[in-house]
PDB file as gemmi writes it, atoms N, CA and C in Angstrom:
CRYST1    1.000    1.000    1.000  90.00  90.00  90.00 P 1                      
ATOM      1  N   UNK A   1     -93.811 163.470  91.892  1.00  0.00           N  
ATOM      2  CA  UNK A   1     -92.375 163.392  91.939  1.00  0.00           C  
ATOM      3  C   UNK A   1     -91.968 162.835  93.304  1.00  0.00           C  
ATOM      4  N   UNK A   2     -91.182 162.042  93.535  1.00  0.00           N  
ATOM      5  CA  UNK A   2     -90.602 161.329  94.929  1.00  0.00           C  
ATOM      6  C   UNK A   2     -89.580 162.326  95.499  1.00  0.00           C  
ATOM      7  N   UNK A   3     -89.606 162.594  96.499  1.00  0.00           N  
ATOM      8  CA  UNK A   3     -88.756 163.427  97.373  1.00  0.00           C  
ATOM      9  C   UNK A   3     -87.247 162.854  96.829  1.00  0.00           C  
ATOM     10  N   UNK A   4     -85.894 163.673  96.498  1.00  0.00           N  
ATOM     11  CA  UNK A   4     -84.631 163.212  96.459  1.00  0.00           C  
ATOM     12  C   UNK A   4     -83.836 164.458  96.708  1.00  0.00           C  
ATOM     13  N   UNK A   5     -82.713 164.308  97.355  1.00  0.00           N  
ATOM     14  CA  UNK A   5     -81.668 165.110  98.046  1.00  0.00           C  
ATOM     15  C   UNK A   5     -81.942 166.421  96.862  1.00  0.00           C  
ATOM     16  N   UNK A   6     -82.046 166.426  95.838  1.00  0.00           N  
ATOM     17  CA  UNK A   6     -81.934 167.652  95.015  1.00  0.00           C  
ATOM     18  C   UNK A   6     -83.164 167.897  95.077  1.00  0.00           C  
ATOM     19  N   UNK A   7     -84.387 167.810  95.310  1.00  0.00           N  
ATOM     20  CA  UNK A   7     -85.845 168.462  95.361  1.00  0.00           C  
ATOM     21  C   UNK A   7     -86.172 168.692  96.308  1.00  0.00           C  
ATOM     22  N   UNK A   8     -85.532 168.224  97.785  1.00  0.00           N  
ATOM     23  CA  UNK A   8     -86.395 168.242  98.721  1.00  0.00           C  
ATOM     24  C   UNK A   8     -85.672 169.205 100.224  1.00  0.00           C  
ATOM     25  N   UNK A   9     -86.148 169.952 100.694  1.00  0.00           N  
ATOM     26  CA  UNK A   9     -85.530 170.783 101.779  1.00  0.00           C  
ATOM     27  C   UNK A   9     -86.860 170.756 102.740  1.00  0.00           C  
ATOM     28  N   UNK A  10     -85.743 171.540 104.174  1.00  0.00           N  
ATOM     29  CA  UNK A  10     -86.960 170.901 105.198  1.00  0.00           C  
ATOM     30  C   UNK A  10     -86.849 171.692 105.979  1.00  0.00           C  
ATOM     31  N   UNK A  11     -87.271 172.424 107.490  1.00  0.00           N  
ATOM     32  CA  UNK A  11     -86.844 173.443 108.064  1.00  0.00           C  
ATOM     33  C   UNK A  11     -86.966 172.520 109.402  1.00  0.00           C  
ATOM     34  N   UNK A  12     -86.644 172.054 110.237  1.00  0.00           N  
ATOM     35  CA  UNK A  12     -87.171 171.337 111.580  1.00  0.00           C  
ATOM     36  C   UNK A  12     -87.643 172.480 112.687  1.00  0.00           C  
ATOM     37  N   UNK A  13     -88.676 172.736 112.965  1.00  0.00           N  
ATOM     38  CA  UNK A  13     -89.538 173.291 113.898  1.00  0.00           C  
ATOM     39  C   UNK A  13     -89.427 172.724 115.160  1.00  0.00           C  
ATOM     40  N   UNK A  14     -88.460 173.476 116.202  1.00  0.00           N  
ATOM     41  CA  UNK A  14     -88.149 172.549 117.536  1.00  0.00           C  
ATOM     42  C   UNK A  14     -88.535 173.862 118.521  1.00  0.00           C  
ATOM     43  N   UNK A  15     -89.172 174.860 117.880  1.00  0.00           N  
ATOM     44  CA  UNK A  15     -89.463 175.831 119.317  1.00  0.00           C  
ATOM     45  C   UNK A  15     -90.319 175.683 120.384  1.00  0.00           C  
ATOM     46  N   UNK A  16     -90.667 174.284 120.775  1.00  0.00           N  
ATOM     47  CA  UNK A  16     -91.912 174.146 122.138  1.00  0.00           C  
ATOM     48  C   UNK A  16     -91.003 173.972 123.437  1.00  0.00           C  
ATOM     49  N   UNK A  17     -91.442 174.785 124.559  1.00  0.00           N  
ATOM     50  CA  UNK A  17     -91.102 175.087 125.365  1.00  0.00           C  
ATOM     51  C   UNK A  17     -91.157 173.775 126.656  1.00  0.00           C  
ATOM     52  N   UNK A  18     -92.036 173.185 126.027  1.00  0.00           N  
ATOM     53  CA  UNK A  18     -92.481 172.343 127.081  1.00  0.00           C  
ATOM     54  C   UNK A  18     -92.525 172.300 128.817  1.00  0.00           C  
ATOM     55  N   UNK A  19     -93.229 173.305 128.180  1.00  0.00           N  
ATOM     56  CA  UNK A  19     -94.315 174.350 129.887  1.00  0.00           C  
ATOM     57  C   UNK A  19     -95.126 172.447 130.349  1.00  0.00           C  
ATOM     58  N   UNK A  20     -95.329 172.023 129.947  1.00  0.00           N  
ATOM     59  CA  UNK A  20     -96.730 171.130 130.231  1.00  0.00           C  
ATOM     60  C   UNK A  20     -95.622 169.207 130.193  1.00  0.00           C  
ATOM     61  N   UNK A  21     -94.051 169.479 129.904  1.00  0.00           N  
ATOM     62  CA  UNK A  21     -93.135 168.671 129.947  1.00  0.00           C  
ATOM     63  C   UNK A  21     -92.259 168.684 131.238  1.00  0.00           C  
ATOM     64  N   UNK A  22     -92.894 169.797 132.286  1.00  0.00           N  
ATOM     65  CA  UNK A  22     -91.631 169.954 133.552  1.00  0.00           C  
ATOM     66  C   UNK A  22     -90.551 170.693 132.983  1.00  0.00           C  
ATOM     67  N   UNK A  23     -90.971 171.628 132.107  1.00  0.00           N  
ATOM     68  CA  UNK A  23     -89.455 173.130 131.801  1.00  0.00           C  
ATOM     69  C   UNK A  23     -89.189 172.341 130.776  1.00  0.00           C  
ATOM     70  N   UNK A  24     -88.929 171.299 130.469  1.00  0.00           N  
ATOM     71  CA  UNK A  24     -87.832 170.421 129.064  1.00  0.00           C  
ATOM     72  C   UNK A  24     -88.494 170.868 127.936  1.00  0.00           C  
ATOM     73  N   UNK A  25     -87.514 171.556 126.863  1.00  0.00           N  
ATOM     74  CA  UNK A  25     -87.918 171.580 125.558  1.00  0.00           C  
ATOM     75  C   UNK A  25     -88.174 170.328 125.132  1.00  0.00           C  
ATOM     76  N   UNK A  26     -89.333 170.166 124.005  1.00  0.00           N  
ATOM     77  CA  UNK A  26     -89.749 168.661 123.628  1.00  0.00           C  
ATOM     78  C   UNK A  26     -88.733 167.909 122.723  1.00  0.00           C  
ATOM     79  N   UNK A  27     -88.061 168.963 121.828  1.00  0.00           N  
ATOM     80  CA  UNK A  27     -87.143 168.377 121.145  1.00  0.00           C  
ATOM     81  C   UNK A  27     -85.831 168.006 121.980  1.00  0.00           C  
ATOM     82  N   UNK A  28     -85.347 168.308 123.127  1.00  0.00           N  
ATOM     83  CA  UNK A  28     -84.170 167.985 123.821  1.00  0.00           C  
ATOM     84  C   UNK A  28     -84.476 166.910 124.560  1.00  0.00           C  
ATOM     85  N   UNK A  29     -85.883 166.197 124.719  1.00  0.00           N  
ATOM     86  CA  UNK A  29     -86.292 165.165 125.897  1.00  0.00           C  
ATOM     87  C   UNK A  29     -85.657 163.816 125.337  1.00  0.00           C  
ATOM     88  N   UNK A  30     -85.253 163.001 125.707  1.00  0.00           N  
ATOM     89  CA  UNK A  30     -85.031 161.986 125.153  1.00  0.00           C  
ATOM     90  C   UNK A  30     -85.363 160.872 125.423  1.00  0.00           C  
ATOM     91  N   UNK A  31     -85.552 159.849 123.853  1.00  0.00           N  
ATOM     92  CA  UNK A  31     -86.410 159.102 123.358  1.00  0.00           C  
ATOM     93  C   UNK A  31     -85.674 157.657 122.929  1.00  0.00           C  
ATOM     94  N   UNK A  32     -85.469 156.564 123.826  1.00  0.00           N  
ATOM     95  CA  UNK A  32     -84.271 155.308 123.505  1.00  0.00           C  
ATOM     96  C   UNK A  32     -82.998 155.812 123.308  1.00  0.00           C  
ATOM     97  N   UNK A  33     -82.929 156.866 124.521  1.00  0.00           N  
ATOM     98  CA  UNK A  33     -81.262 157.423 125.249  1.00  0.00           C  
ATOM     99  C   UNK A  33     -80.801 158.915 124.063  1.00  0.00           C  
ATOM    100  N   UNK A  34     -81.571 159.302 123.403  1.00  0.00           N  
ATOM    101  CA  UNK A  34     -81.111 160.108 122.821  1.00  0.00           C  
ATOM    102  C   UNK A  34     -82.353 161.146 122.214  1.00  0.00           C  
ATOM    103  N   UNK A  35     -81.337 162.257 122.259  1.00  0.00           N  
ATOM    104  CA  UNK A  35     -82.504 163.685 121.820  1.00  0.00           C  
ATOM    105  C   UNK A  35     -83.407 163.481 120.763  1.00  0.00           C  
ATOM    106  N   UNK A  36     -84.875 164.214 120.915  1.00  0.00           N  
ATOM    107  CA  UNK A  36     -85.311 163.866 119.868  1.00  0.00           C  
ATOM    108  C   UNK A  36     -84.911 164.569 119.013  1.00  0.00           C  
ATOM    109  N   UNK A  37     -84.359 165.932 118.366  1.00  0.00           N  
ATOM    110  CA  UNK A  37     -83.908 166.507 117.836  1.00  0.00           C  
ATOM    111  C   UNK A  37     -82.798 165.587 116.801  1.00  0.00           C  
ATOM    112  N   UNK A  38     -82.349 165.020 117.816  1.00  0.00           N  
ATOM    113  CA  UNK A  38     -81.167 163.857 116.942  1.00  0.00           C  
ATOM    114  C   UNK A  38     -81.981 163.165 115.866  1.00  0.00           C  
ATOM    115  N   UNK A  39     -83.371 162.694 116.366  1.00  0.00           N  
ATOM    116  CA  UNK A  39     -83.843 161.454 116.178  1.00  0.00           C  
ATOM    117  C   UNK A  39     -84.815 162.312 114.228  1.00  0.00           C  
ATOM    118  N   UNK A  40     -84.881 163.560 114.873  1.00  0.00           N  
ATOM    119  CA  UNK A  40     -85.768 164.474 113.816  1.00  0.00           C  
ATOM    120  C   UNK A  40     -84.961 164.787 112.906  1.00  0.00           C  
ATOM    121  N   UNK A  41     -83.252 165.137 112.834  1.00  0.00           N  
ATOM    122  CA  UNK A  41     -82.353 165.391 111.979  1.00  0.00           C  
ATOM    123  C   UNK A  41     -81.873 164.369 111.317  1.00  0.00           C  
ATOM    124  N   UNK A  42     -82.038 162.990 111.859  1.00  0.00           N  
ATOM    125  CA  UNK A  42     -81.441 162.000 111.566  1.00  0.00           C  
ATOM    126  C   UNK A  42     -82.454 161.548 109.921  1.00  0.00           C  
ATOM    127  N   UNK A  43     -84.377 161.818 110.050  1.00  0.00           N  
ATOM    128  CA  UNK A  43     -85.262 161.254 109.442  1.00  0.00           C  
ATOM    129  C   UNK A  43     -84.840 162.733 108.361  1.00  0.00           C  
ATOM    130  N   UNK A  44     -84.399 163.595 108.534  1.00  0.00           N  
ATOM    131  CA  UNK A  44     -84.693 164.619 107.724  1.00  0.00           C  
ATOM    132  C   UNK A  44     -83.552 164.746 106.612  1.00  0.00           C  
ATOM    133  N   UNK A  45     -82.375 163.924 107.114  1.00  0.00           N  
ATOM    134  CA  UNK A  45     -81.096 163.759 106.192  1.00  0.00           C  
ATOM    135  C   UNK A  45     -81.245 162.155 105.602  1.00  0.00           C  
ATOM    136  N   UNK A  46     -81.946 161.593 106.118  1.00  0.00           N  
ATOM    137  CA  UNK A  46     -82.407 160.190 105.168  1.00  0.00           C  
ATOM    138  C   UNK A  46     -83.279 160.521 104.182  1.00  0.00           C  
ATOM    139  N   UNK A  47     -83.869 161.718 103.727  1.00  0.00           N  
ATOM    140  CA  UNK A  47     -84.773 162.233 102.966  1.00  0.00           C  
ATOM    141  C   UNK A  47     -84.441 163.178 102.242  1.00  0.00           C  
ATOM    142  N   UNK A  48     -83.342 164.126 102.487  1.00  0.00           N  
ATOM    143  CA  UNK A  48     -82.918 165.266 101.832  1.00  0.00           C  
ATOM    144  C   UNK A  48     -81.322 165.548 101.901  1.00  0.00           C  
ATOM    145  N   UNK A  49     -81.047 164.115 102.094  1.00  0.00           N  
ATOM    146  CA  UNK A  49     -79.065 164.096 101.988  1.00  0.00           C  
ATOM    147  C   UNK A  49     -78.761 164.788 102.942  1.00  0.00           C  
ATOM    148  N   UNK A  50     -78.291 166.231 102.897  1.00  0.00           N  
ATOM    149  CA  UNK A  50     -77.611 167.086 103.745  1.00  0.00           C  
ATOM    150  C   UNK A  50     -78.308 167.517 104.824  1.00  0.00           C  
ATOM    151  N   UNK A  51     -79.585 167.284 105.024  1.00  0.00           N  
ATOM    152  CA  UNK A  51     -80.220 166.980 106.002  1.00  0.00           C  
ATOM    153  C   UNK A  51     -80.747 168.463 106.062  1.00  0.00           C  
ATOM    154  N   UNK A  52     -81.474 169.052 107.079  1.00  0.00           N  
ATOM    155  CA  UNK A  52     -82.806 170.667 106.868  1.00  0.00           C  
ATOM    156  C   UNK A  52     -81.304 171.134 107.107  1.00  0.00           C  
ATOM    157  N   UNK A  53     -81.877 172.846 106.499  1.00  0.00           N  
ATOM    158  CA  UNK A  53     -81.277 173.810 105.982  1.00  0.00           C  
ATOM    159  C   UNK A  53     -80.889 174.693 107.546  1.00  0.00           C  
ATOM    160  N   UNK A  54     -82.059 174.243 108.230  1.00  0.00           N  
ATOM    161  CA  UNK A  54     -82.038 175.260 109.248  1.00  0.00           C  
ATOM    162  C   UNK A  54     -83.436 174.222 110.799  1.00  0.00           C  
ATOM    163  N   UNK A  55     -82.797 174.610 112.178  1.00  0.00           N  
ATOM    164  CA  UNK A  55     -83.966 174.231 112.724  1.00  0.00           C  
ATOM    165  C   UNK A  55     -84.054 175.405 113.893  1.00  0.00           C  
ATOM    166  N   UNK A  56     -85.156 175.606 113.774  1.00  0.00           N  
ATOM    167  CA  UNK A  56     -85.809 176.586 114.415  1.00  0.00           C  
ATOM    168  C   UNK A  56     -86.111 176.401 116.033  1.00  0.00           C  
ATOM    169  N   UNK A  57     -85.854 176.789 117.213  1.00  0.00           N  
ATOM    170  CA  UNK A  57     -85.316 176.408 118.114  1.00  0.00           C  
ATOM    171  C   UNK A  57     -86.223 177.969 118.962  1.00  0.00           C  
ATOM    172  N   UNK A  58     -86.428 177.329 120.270  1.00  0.00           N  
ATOM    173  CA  UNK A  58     -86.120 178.095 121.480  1.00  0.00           C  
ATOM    174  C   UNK A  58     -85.218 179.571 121.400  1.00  0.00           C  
ATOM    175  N   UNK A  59     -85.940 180.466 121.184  1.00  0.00           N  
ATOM    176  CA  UNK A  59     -85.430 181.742 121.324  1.00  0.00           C  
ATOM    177  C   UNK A  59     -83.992 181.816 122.410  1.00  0.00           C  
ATOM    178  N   UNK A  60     -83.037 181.826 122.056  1.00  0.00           N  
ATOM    179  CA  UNK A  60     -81.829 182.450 123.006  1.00  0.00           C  
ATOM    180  C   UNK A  60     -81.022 181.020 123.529  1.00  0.00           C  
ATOM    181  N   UNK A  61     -81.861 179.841 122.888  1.00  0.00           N  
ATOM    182  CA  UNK A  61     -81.165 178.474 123.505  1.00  0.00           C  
ATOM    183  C   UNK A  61     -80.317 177.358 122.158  1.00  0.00           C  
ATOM    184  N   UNK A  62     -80.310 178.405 120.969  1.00  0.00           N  
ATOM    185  CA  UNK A  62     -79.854 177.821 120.024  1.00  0.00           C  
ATOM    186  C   UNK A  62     -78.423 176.906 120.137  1.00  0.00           C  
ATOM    187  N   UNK A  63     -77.589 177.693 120.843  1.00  0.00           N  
ATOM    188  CA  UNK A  63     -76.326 176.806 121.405  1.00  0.00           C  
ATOM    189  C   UNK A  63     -76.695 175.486 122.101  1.00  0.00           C  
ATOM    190  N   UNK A  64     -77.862 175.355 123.091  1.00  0.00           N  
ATOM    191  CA  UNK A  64     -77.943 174.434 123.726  1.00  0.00           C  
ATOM    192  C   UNK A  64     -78.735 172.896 122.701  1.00  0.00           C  
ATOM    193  N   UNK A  65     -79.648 173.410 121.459  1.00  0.00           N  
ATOM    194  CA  UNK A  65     -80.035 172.801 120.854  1.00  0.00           C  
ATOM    195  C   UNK A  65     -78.545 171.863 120.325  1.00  0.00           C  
ATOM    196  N   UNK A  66     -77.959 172.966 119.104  1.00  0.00           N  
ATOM    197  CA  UNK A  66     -76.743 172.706 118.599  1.00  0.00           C  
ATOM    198  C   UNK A  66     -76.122 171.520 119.302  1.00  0.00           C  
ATOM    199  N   UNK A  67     -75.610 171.520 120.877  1.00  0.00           N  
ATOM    200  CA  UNK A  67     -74.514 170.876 121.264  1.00  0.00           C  
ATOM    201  C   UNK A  67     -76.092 169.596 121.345  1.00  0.00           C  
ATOM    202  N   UNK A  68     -76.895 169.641 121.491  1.00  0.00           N  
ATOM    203  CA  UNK A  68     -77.681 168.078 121.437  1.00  0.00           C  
ATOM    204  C   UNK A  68     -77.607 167.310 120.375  1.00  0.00           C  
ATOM    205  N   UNK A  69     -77.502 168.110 119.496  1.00  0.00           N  
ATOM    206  CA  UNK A  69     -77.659 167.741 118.016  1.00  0.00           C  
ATOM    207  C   UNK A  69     -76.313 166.594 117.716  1.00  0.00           C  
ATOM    208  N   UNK A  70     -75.396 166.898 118.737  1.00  0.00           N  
ATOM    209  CA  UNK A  70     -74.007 166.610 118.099  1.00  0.00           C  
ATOM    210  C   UNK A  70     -73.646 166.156 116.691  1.00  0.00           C  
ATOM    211  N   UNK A  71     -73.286 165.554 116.118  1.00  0.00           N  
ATOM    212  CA  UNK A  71     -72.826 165.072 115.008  1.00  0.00           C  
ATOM    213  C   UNK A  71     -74.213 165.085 114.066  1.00  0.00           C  
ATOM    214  N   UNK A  72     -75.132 164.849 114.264  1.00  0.00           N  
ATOM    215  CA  UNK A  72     -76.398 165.222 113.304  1.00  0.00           C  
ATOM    216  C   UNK A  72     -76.376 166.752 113.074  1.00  0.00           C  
ATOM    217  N   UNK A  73     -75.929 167.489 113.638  1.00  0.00           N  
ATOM    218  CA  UNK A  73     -76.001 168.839 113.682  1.00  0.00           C  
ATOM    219  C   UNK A  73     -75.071 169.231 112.495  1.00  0.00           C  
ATOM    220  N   UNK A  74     -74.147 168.627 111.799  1.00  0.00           N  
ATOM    221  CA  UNK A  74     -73.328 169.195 111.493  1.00  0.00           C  
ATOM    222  C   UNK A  74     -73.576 169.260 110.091  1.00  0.00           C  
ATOM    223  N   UNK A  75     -73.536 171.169 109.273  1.00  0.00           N  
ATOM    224  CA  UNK A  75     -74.151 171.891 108.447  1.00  0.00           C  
ATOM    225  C   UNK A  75     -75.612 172.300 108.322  1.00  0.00           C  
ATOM    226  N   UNK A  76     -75.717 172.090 110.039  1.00  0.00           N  
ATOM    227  CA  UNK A  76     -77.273 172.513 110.148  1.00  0.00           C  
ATOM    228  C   UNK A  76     -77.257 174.280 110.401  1.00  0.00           C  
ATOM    229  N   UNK A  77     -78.115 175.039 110.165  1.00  0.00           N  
ATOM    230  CA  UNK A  77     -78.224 176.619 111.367  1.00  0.00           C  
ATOM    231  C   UNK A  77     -79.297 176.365 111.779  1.00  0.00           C  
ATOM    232  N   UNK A  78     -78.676 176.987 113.467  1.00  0.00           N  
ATOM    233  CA  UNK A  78     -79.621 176.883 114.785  1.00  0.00           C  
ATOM    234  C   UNK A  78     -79.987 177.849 115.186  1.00  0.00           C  
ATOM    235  N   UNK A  79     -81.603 178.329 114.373  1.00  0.00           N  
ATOM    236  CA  UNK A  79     -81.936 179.663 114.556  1.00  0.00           C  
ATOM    237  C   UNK A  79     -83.124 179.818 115.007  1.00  0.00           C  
ATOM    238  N   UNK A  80     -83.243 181.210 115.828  1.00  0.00           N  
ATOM    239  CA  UNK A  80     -84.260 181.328 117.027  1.00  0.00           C  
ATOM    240  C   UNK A  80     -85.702 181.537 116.099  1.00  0.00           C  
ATOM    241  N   UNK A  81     -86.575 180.278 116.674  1.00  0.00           N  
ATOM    242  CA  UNK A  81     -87.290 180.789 116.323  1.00  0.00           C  
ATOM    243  C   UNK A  81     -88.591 181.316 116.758  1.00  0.00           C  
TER     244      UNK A  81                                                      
END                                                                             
């Protein structure tokens, strides 16, 4: 069966700390001027319409994910994971 907005859901896994990045979470570093997080929500709503259900984030930094996310973010939950 081919992946389509009604079969397919996704969770985005963004909790690395990036101890071994200089403190920067890996998903907040950015990649041709923009977060990768953007760049991960962006491939995940070209694949499943409304884009993941939920992305899993840095314990206690979910707000800070969120506001990276900007406009890709929106009907995402930003939960600790």
């Amino acid at each position: 069966m081919e992946p389509s907005p009604d079969t397919t859901g996704a969770i985005v896994v963004a909790a690395g700390a990036g101890r071994r990045m200089g403190g920067v979470p890996k998903a907040l570093l950015h990649f041709d001027g923009e977060p990768l997080v953007v760049r991960a929500l962006r491939t995940v709503r070209a694949v499943c319409g409304d884009g993941p259900g939920a992305v899993a984030c840095i314990p206690g930094r979910t707000a800070e994910f969120g506001e990276a996310a900007g406009e890709e973010g929106r009907g995402v939950r930003f939960v600790n994971g």
